[in-house]
N, C-alpha and C positions, 0 to 999 in steps of 0.2 A: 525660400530657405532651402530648398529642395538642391541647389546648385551648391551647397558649401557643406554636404553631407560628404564622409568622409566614403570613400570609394572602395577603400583597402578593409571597411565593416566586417563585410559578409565572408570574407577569409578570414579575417582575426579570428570571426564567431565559429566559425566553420574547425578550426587547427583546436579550438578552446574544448569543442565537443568532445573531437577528435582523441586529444589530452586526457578528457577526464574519462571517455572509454578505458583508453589505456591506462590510466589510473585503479579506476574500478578493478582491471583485473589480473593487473601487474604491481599495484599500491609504490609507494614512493621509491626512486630512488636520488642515485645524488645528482643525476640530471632532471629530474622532473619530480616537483612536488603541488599538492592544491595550491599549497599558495601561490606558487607561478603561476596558474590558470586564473588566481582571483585578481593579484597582480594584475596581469596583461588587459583583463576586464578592465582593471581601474584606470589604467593608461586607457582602455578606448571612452572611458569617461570623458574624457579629458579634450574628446575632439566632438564636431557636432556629430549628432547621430540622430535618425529619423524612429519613432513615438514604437515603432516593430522591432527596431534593432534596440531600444534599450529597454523595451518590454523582454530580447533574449539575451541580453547581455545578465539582464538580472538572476535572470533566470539558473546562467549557466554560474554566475557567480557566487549564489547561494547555493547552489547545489555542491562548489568546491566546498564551500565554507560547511556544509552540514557533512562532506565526507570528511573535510580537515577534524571536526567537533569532537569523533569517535577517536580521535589523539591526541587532540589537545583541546578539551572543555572550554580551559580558563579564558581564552582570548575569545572565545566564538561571541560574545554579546558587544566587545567594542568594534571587533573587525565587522559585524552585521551592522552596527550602525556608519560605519564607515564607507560601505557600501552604498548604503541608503541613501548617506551624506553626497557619497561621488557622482550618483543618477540625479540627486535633486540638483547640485552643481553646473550637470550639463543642461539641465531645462535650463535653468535660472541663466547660461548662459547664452542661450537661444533666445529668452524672452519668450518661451512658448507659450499660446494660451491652452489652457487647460480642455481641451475638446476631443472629442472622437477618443483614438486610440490611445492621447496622453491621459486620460484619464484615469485607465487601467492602470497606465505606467506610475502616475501620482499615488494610485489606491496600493501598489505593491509596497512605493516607498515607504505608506504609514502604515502597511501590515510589520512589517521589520522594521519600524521605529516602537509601535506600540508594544507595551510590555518593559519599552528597554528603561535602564536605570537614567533617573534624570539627569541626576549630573556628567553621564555619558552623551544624553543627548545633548545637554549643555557646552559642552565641549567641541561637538562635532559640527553644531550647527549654528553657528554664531557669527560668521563672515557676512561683513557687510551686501554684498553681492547677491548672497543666499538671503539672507535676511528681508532686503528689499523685494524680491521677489516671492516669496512667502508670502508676507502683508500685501504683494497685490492680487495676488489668487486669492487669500483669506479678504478684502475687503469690497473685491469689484467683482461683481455678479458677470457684465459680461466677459470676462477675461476665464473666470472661472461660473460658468451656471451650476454647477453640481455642488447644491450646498451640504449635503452629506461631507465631498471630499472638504469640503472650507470649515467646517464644525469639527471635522478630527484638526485640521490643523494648528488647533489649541495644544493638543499632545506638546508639537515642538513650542509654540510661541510660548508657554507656560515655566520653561524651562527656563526662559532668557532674565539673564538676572533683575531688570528692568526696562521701562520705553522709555525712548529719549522724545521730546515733541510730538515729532513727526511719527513716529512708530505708536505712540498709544492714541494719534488722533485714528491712524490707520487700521489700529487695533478695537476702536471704537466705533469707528464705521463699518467694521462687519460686524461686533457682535448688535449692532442695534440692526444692521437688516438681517441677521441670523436671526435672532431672538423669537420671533416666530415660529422656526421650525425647532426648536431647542422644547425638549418635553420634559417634564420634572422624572415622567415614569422609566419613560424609555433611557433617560440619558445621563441623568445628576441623581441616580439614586446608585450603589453598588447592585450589582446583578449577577448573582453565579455564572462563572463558567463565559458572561459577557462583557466586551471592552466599555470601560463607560466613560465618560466626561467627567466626572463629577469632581475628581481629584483636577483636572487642569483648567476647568472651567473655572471652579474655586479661587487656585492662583492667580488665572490672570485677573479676576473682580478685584483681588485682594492688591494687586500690583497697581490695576489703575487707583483705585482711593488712596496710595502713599503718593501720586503724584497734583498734579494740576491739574490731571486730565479732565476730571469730572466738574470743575468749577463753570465750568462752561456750560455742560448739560444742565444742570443747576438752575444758571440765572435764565437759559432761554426755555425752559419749564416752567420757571415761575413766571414768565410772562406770557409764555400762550396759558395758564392755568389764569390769569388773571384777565385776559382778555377777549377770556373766550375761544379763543382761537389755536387751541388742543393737537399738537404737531408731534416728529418725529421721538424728540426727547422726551417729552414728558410722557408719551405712551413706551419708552423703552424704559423709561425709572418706573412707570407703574407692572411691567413686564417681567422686570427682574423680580418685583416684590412679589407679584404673585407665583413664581418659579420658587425660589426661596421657601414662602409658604408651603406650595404643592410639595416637595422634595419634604417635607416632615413629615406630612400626611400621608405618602408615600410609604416612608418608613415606617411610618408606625400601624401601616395595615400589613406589610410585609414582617417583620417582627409578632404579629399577633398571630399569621400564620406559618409561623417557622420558615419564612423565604431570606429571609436576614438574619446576621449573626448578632450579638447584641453589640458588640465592637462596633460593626459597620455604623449600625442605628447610631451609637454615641458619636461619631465622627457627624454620622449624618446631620443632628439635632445641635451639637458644639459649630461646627459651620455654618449653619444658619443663623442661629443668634449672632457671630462674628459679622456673616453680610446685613442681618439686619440692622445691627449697631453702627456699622460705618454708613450704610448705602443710605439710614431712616433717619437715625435719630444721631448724627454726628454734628457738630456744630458747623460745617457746611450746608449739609443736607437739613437742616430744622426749619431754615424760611423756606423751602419748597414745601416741604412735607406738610406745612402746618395752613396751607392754602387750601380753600374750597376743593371737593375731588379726590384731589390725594389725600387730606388731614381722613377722608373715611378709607382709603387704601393702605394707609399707614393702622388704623385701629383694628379693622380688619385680620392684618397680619400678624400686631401685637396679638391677639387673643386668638388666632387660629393654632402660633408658632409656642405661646404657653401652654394651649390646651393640653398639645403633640408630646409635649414635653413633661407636664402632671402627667398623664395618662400614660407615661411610657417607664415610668420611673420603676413600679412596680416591676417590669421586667428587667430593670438595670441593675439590682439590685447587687451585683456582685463588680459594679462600677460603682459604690455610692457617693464615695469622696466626688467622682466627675458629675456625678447629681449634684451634689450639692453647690461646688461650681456653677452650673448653670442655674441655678436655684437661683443665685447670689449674682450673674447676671444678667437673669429677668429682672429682680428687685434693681439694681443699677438703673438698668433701661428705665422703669417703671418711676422711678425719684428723679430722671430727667423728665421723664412726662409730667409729675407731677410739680416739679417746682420751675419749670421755665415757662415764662410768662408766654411766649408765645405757643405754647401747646396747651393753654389753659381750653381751648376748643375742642382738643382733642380730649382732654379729658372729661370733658360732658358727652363727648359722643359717647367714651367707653360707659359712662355712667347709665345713661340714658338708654341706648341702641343696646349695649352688651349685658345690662343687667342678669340674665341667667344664666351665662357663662364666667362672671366673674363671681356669683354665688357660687359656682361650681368649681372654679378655682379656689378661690377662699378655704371649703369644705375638704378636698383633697388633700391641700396642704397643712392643712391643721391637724387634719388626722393622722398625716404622713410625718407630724413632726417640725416641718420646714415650712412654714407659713411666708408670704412672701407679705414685708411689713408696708410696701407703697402700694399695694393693690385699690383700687380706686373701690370704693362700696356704689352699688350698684343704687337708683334712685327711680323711684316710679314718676313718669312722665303725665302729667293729667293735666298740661299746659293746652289740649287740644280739649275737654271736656265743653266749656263755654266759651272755645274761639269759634269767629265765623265760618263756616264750609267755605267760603272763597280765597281763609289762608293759609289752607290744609295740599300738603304738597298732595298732589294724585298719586304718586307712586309710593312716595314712604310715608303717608297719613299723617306727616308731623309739621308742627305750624312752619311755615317757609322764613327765611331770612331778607330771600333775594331771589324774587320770584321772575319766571322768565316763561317765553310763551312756545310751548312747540308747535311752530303752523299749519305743520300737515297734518296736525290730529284737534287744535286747537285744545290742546290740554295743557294745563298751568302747572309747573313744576318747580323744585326750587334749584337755585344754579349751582350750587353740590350734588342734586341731584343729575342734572344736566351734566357738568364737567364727567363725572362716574361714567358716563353712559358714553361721552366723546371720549374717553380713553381705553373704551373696548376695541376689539376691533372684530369684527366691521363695527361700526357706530351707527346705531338702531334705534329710530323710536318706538319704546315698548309697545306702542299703543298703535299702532300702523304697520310698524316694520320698517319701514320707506327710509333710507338714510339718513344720516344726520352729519351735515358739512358747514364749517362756521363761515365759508365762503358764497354760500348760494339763497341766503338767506335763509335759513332754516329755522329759524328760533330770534326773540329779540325780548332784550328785557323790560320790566312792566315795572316803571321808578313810580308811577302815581297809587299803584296797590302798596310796593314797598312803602311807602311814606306810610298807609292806612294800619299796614301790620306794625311797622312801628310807633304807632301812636295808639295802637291795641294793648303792642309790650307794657305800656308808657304806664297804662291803667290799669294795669296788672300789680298783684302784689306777692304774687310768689317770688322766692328768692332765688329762685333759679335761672331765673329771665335774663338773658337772650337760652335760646335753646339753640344745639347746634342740630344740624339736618340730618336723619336717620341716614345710613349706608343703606339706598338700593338694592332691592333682592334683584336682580338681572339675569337672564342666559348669561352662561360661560360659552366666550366662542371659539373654542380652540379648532388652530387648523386643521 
């Protein structure tokens, strides 16, 4: 690349300095204004230039534009993005990968995109040309390794009014190998005084569920969740639930120490229930969710994301109308859980596994007025009292369904339990540590105990029978 660098650079940059010396301390006249110095920048845009030279080109042309600013304010935030626009332009037209010194030059572009109004950056950044090269910095690791610069890159892709195929597949494939370095704390909650994600990360989840995009993640979820064989997707849909979650509880320990304002928290706690309802419980999303695994990653998040929500109301109180709103839909959520047949499983876990947090719920809002009417009444489990020790999962104590053996510890678990623990990551058997890979043989399941448990149920006469499998207490293993 190095042979079709523009030769006449280091003069341009060099008369640009030059200029804005004389600028400085001569200030405008009718032959020489900033603008002509940011101008003539934006022409050397236009040709290729090497990762140094538009590291200075920027440099000198932000500097015009902050001395133009003290004369004319009004234009300083589209002519800054237009800038930005004209540097990312000339990568995008080199194909550069994002290494060494372009890195810096990428990280200048989203300092002066960030902050800016969206539908400026909508505007500015929307050519096909730019656009494709965008999505492949933001989705391939080695073109771009710095996943910091690939995780602002939401800033712009968030803007774009939708993905067409190819763009949300692209858009999908980074956020599912970002989604790792993606922190509820650091990144999707508001943060004084720091740049956050939270606002363009939001958009773009909310952009792929209007599409098709996600049907796909879907079905190949529910079949590694069904065959044991626990892969990319369905550890990036269990990913986002726990993010979601983490981002309330976030809030609402920030809010309790005066680190948040109660606006932000109510934006915070309203977006979450939005991606909970589309990403969990949307009629897409319901035959995955409602599968071994996830059906306790889904309950989980149900009564984590209500709890966040009772508990925070008391400080909301000069938002009440927007409390009651989300009052209204928890209760929504909560009458999907409760009348679709196929969440009837989930609704024995919440029964079951959540009992003192929906008494807690209950209590809260009854006293607060706003009682949420489908809340599931919590039930004491005593189905393990005179079951045999050999159909008692080892981890969650509660009689197994579909019991499965982990080899390296020889300990019997049940395969909700099992899936739970292959969507952590790394995937650990509690009881060893020693990994856990559906490819190496790690685990196999026990159909001749399953037969004994079910012909236990058989003679049983509680009415609660089948029971569904406690959610696993586990290490959190964040990166």
């Amino acid at each position: 690349m190095e042979d079709q660098i523009n030769d006449s650079t280091p003069s341009v940059l060099a008369v640009a300095r030059q200029n804005l010396d004389i600028l400085s301390t001569h200030g405008e006249s009718d032959t020489l204004t900033y603008w002509d110095i940011v101008r003539s920048i934006l022409d050397l845009f236009r040709t290729s230039l090497s990762a140094q030279d538009v590291l200075k080109a920027l440099e000198l042309g932000w500097e015009g534009l902050r001395m133009k600013n003290e004369l004319s304010p009004e234009t300083m935030p589209m002519k800054r993005l237009i800038l930005a626009r004209s540097a990312t332009l000339c990568m995008a037209r080199q194909g550069v990968r994002v290494t060494g010194l372009w890195e810096d030059a990428v990280q200048v572009v989203i300092t002066h995109v960030r902050g800016g109004d969206p539908i400026f950056i909508k505007n500015v950044f929307t050519s096909n040309p730019l656009k494709q090269w965008i999505l492949t910095v933001f989705s391939d690791a080695d073109f771009c390794p710095n996943y910091n610069i690939r995780l602002d890159l939401l800033t712009i892709i968030s803007t774009w009014e939708q993905f067409e195929a190819n763009e949300g597949k692209s858009v999908l494939s980074g956020l599912m190998q970002l989604s790792v370095y993606l922190d509820a704390d650091e990144h999707l909650v508001p943060n004084a005084g720091v740049p956050s994600l939270e606002v363009p990360w939001f958009d773009v989840m909310c952009k792929l569920s209007k599409g098709e995009h996600l049907n796909e993640i879907y079905k190949k979820a529910l079949i590694q969740m069904e065959t044991l064989s626990v892969g990319g997707e369905a550890r990036w849909l269990n990913r986002v639930v726990e993010l979601v979650t983490a981002r309330t509880e976030v809030a609402k320990k920030r809010l309790a120490v005066g680190w948040l304002r109660a606006s932000d928290a109510l934006l915070v706690l309203e977006s979450s229930l939005v991606l909970l309802a589309i990403f969990v419980f949307s009629s897409r999303s319901i035959e995955t969710f409602s599968c071994r695994g996830l059906l306790q990653v889904a309950a989980v998040a149900l009564i984590k994301i209500t709890t966040s929500i009772v508990d925070m109301i008391p400080s909301l109180r000069t938002y009440i109308y927007s409390c009651m709103k989300m009052v209204d839909t928890v209760d929504h959520i909560l009458k999907v859980v409760i009348t679709c047949p196929r969440l009837q499983s989930l609704v024995s876990t919440l029964r079951k596994d959540h009992g003192e947090e929906l008494d807690r719920i209950s209590q809260h809002t009854y006293r607060m007025g706003i009682p949420l009417q489908f809340l599931p009444e919590a039930i004491d489990d005593d189905t393990t009292i005179n079951c045999p020790e050999r159909f008692v999962d080892s981890l969650t104590f509660s009689v197994m369904e579909a019991p499965v053996l982990l080899k390296t510890s020889q300990v019997t678990v049940d395969e909700a339990t099992l899936l739970y623990l292959l969507l952590q990551e790394p995937s650990l058997c509690p009881f060893t540590r020693t990994p856990l890979h559906h490819d190496d043989d790690s685990f196999c399941r026990l159909p001749d105990l399953q037969h004994e448990i079910q012909v236990w149920r058989a003679s049983q006469s509680s009415p609660d029978t089948p029971t569904s499998p406690k959610t696993p207490q586990v290490e959190s293993h964040q990166p």
